[in-house]
C-alpha positions in Angstrom: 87.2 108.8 80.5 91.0 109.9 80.8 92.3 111.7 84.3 94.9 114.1 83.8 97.7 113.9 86.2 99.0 117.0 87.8 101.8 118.7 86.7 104.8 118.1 89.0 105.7 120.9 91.5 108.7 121.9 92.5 107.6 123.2 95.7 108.0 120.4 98.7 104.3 121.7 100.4 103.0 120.5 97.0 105.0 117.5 96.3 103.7 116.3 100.2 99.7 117.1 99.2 100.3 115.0 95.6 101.6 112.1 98.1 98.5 112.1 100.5 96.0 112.5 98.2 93.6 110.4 97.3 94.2 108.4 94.2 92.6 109.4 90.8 89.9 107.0 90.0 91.1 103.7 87.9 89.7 102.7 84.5 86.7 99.6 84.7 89.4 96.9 83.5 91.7 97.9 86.2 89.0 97.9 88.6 87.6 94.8 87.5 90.7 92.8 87.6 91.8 94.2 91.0 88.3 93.9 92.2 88.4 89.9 91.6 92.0 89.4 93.0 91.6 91.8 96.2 88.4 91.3 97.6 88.2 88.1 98.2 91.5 88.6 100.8 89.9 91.9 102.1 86.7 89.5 103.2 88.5 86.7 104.2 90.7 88.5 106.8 89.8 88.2 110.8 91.6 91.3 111.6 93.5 94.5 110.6 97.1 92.8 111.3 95.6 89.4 109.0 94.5 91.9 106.2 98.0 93.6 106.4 99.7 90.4 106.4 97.2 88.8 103.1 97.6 92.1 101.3 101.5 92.7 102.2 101.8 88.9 100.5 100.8 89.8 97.2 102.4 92.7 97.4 99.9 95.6 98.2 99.5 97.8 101.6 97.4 100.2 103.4 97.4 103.2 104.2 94.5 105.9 105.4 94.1 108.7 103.5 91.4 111.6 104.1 89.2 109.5 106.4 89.5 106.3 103.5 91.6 103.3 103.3 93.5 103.5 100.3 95.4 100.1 98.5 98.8 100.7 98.0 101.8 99.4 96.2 103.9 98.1 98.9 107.2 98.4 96.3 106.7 101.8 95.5 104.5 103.2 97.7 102.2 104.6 95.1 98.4 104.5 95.7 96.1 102.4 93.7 92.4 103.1 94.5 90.5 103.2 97.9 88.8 99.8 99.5 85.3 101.8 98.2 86.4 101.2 94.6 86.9 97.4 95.6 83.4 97.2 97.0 85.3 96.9 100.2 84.8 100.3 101.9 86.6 101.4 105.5 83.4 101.3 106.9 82.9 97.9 105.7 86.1 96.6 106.8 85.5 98.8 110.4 82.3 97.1 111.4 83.6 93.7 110.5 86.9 94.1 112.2 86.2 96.9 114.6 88.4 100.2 114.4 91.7 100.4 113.1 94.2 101.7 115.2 95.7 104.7 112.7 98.9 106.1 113.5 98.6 109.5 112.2 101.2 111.2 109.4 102.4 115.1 110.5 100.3 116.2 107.9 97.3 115.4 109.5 95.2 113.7 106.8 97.3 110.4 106.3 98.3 107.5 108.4 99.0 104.0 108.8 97.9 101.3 111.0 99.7 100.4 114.1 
């Protein structure tokens, strides 16, 4: 199944929703392979600042998008898929490590942790 990317905007409110959005669902060898090399460092962390710390390592982030954690690519910014499509929802992560502190974006429906 193929995901068509939006077209680009030229308009800047729609350039900020194409950066906060969720990201479009990843193909099952992409999943796979990210699924084996993240989740064991998302379920070996103690805390929020330890899985920032293992993920920032090998080169991925997190941010919070929509009331989901979303995997990001801490070179470019660009999101990859949410913790859910690793088996490793925010809920998951939440109950394990308690609640994240999220600094909140102006937009209202992104953020980052503290």
């Amino acid at each position: 199944m193929q995901y068509e990317l939006p077209p680009v905007s030229s308009t800047a409110a729609d350039q900020t929703n194409a950066i906060v959005s969720l990201p479009a669902p990843l193909d099952c060898e992409t999943q796979a392979l990210l699924r084996a090399f993240l989740t064991p460092i998302m379920e070996k962390a103690r805390s929020w600042s330890d899985l920032s710390t293992l993920l920032r390592i090998k080169g991925y982030g997190i941010a919070f998008r929509e009331g989901h954690l979303v995997l990001i690519n801490a070179d470019t910014g660009t999101p990859l898929c949410t913790g859910a499509t690793l088996g490793v929802p925010l809920r998951t992560l939440a109950a394990r490590l308690g609640r994240p502190c999220v600094v909140a974006h102006r937009d209202g429906i992104s953020g980052h942790l503290a």
